[in-house]
C-alpha positions in Angstrom: -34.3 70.1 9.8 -37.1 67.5 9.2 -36.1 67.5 5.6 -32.3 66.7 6.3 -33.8 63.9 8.5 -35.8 62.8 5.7 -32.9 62.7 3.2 -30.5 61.1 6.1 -33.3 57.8 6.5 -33.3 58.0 2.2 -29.9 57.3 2.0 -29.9 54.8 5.1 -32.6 52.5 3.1 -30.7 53.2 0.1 -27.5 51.6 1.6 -29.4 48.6 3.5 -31.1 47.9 -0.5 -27.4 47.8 -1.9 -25.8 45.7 1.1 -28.6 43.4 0.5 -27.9 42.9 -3.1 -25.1 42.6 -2.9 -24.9 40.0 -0.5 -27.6 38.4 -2.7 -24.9 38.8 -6.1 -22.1 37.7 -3.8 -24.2 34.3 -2.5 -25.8 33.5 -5.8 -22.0 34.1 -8.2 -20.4 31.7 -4.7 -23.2 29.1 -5.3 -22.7 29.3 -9.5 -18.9 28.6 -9.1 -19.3 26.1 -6.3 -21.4 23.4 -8.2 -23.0 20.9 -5.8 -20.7 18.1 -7.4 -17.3 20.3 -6.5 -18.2 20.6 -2.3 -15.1 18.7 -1.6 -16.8 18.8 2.1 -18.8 16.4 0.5 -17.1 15.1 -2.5 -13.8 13.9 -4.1 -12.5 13.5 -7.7 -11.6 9.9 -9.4 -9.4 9.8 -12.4 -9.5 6.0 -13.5 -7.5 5.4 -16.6 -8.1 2.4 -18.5 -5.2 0.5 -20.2 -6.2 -1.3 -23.2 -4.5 -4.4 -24.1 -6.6 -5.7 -27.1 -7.8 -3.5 -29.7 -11.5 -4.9 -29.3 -12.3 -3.4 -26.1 -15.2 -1.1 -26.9 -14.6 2.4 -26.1 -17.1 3.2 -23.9 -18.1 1.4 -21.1 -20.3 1.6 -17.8 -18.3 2.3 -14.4 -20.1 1.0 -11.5 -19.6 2.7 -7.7 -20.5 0.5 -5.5 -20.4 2.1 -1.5 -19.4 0.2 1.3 -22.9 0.9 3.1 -25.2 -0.4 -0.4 -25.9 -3.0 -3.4 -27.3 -0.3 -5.7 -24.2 1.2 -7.1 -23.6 4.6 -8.8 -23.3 5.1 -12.7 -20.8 6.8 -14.7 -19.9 6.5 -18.1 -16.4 6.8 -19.4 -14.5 7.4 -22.7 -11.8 5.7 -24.7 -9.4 6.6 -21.9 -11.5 5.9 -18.9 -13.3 8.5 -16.5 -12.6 11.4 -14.6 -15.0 13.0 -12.1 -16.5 13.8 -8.2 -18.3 10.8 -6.1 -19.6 11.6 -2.7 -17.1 10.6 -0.3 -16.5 7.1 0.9 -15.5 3.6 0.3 -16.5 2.1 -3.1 -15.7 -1.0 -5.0 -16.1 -0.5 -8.8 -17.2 -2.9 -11.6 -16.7 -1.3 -15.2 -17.8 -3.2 -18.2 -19.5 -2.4 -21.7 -23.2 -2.7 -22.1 -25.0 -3.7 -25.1 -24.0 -7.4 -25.4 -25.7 -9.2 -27.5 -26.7 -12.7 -25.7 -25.9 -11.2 -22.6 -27.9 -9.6 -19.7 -25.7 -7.9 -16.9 -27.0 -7.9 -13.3 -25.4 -5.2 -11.9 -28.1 -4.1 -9.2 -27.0 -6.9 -6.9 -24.0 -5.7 -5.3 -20.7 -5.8 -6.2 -19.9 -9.7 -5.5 -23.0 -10.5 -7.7 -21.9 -7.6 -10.9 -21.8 -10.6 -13.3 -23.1 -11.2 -17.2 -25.3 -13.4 -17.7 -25.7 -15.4 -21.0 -29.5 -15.8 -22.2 -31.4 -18.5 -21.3 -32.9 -20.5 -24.8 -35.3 -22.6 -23.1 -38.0 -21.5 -20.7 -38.8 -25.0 -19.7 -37.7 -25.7 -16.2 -34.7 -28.4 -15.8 -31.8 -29.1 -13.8 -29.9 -27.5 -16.5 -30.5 -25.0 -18.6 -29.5 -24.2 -22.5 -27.8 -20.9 -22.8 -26.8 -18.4 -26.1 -23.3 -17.9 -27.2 -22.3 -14.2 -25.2 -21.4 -11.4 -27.5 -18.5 -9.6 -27.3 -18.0 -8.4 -23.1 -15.4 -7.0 -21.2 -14.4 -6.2 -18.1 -12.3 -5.3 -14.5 -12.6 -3.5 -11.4 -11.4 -2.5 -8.0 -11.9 -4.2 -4.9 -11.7 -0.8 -3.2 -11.2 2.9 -3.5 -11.5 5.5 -1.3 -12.7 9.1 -2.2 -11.9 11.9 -0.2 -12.1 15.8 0.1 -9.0 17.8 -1.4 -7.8 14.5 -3.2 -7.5 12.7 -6.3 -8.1 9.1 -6.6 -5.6 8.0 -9.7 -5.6 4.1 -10.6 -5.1 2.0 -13.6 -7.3 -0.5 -14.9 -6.9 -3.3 -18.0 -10.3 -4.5 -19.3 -9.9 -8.1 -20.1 -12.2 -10.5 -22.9 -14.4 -11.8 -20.5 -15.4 -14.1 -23.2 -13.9 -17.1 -24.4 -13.4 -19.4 -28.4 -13.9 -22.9 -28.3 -13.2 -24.4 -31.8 -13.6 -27.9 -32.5 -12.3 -29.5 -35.4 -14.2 -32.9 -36.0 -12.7 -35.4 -38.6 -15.3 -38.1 -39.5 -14.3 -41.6 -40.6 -15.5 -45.3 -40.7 -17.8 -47.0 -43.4 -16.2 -49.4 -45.5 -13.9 -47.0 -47.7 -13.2 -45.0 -44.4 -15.3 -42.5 -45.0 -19.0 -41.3 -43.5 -20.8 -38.8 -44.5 -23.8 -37.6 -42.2 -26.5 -35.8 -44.0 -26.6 -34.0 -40.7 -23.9 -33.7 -37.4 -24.9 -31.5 -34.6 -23.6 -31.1 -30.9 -23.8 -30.5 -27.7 -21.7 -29.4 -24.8 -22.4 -29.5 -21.1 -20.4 -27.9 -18.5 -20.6 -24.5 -19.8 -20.7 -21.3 -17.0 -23.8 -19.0 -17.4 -22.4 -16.1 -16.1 -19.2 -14.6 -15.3 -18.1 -11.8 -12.2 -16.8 -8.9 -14.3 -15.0 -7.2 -11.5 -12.9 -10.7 -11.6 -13.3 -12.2 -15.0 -14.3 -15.5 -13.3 -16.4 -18.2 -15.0 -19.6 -19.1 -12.2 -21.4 -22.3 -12.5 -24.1 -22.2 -9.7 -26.3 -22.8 -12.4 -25.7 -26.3 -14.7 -26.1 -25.2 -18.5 -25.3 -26.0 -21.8 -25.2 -25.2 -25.4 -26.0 -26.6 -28.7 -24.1 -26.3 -32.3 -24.0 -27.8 -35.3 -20.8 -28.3 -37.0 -19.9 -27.1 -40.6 -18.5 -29.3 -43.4 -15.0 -27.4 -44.3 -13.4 -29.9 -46.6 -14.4 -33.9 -46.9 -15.0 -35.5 -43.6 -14.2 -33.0 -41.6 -16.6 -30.0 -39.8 -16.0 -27.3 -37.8 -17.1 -25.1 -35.1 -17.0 -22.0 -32.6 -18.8 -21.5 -29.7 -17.9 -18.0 -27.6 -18.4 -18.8 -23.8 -17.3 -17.7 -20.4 -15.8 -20.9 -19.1 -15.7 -24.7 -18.9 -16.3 -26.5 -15.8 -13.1 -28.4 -13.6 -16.0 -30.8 -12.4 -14.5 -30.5 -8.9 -17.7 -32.4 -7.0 -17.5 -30.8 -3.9 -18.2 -27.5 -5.5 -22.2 -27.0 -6.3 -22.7 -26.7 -10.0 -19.2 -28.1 -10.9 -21.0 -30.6 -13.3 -18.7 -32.4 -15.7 -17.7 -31.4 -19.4 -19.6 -33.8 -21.8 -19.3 -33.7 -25.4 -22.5 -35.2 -27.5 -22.7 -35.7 -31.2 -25.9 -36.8 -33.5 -25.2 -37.8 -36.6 -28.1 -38.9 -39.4 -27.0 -40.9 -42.2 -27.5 -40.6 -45.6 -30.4 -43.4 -44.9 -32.3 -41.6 -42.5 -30.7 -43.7 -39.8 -29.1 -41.5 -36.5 -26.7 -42.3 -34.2 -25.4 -40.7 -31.2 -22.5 -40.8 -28.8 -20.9 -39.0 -25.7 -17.4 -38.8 -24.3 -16.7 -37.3 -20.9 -13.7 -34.6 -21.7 -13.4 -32.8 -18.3 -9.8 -33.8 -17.5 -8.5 -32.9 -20.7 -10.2 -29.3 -20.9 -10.3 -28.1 -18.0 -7.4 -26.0 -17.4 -7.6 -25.1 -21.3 -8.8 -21.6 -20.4 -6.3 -21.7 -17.1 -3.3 -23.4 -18.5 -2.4 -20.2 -20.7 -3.3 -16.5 -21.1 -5.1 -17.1 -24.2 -8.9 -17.0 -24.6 -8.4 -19.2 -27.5 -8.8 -23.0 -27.4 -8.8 -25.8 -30.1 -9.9 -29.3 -30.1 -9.2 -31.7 -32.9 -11.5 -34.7 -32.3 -12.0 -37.8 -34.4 -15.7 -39.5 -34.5 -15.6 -42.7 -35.9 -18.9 -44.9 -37.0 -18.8 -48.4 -37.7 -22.3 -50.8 -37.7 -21.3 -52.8 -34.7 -19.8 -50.1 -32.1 -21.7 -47.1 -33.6 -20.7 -43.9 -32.6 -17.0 -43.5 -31.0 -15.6 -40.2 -30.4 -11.7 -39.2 -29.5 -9.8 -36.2 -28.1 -6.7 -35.7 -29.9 -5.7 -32.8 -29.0 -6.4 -29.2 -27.6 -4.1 -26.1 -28.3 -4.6 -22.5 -27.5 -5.2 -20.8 -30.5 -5.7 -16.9 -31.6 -8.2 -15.2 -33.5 -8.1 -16.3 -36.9 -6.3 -19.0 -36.3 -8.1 -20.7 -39.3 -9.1 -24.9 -38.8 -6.4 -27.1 -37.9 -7.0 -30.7 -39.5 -6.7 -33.4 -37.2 
């Protein structure tokens, strides 16, 4: 009798040790196929495809969640075709751009209306305006909202846009007494220029006044050249801080050692260059002319969008 008692409380412990286990199996193999990112109690999947309209974009670029309730947003990275995966659930706005830029530092820990690029600063020296770097190659879009749920998939389209923008100026040189000046050295510089740009938007900001310098290349006799990649030229609307005007400056040294200098103020004719037509391409032809008496004179001819390797147009 006492050993069929001892063999019954055997085989209860024996049972109790398997139910245990495998509950233990059961809770550990339920925790292994629910990852922590696929609670859709607590999560929701995103599939954002990205539509690519000019053969530059860089494939992989940084997507940027920003929730309703913060500034800091969350990081993904995406592919050639965009990115697919769970956020917690909420509101977000979203920011996606490359990173990497050369001359340009993204501020992206700000929020979502302050997700801009911002083109480095040349000169440490304090001054109401401030001389800024060409930006490297940047694109960019966004959202103004999404919302991720539980048991749904958040599908939208996106089309990264050049965030960055080709100035060429053409510059035909004349005067002397044959009609013809040549400077031993013609440089530039243009005022007006944005410093940053929103990416979610792809709009030019000009809170802070900056501008750049260049120095124009000789392409054939009396005439020079140059690019200058930038996010945007100034309307010089007043009443808007920062709106300063678009100035053009040009040094030239003579042969002699001598320099001269002049500026024109070309805000009215540039500034809906960039707005004016979908291209992110833009040529001036300008003729600087020199005499002894009036010195430096320079004139707008013309501006016309352009394309890349649109080559120099002669004024």
């Amino acid at each position: 009798m006492e050993r069929d008692k001892r063999n019954k409380r055997y085989v209860m412990i024996q049972v109790a040790v398997w139910l245990i286990s495998a509950a233990w199996i059961m809770a550990v193999s339920s925790c292994a196929y629910r990852m922590t990112d696929e609670d859709w109690e607590k999560n929701g999947k995103v599939r954002l495809l990205l539509r690519r309209s000019d053969n530059s974009c860089p494939d992989n670029m940084t997507w940027y969640f920003y929730p309703e309730d913060s500034e800091s947003p969350l990081m993904r990275t995406g592919d050639a075709s965009g990115y697919e995966g769970t956020l917690p659930l909420g509101r977000y706005r979203v920011a996606v751009c490359n990173t990497g830029c050369t001359g340009v530092t993204l501020e992206m820990e700000k929020g979502y209306e302050e997700a801009c690029g911002r083109a480095q600063q040349l000169s440490s020296l304090k001054s109401s305006s401030v001389q800024i770097a060409c930006p490297g190659s940047l694109y960019g879009t966004g959202l103004e909202q999404i919302e991720v749920v539980g048991g749904e998939t958040v599908a939208k389209e996106l089309t990264p846009a050049n965030l960055v923008r080709t100035l060429e100026m053409n510059i035909k040189v004349t005067g002397g007494d044959k009609d013809d000046v040549v400077p031993a050295v013609l440089s530039g510089r243009l005022t007006g220029v944005s410093s940053r740009v929103h990416i979610p938007s792809g709009k030019p900001l000009f809170d802070t006044p900056a501008f750049m310098t260049f120095e124009p290349e000789e392409v054939s006799p009396g005439v020079y050249a140059s690019s200058l990649s930038l996010f945007g030229l100034s309307p010089g609307e007043e009443e808007e801080e920062g709106k300063e005007s678009v100035d053009l400056s040009l040094m030239m040294t003579l042969a002699d050692g001598s320099e001269v200098a002049s500026s024109t103020d070309i805000t009215e004719e540039v500034k809906d260059a960039f707005t004016a037509t979908v291209t992110t391409h833009v040529i001036l032809d300008l003729v600087v002319r020199y005499d002894e008496i009036s010195g430096l004179t320079i004139t707008l001819t013309d501006w016309k969008p352009g394309s890349d390797g649109s080559g120099v147009v002669t004024p």
